[in-house]
C-alpha positions as CSV (number, residue, x, y, z in Angstrom):
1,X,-2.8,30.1,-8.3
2,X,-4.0,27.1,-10.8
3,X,-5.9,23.9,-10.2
4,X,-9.1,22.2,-11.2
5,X,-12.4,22.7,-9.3
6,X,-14.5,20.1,-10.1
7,X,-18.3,20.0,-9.3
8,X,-21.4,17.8,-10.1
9,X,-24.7,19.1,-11.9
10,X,-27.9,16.9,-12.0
11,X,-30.1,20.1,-12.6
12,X,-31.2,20.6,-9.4
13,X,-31.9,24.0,-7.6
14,X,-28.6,22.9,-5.1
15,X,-26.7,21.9,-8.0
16,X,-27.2,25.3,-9.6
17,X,-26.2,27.2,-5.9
18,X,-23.1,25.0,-6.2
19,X,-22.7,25.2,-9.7
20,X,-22.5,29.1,-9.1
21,X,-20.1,28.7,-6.3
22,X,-17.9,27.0,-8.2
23,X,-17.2,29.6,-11.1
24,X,-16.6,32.2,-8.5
25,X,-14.0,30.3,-6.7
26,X,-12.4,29.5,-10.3
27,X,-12.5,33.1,-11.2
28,X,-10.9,33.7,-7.8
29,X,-8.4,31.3,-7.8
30,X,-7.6,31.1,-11.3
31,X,-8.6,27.3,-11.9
32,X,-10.0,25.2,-14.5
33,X,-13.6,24.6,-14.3
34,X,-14.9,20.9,-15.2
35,X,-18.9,20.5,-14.3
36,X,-20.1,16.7,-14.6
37,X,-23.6,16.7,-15.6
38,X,-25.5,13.4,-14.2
39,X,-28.9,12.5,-15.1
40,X,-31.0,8.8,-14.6
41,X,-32.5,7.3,-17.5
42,X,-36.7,6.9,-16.7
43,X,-38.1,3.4,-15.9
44,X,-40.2,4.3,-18.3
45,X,-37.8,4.4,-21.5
46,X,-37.2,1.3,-24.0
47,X,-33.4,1.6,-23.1
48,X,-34.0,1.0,-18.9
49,X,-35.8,-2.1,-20.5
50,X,-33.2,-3.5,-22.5
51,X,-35.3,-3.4,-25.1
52,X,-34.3,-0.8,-28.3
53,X,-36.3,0.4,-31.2
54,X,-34.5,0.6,-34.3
């Protein structure tokens, strides 16, 4: 069987778990793997800001 599994990482202990989960039901099924990694840029950073240091 082929296919895509597709699953979302943000770092997160249940993102991990599911992560996990995910390559054994490729490996099982014979898929294609794509993980999306998410993050959110800090309040705190220049760029959140709009401001940039060159």
């Amino acid at each position: 069987m082929t296919g895509l599994i597709v699953v979302g990482f943000d770092g997160s202990e249940h993102s991990g778990a599911a992560l996990a989960y995910a390559f054994t039901q490729a490996r099982r099924r014979g898929a294609r793997l794509r993980a999306v990694y998410a993050w959110q840029m800090p309040m705190s950073s220049p760029y959140a800001l709009g401001r940039r240091r060159c």
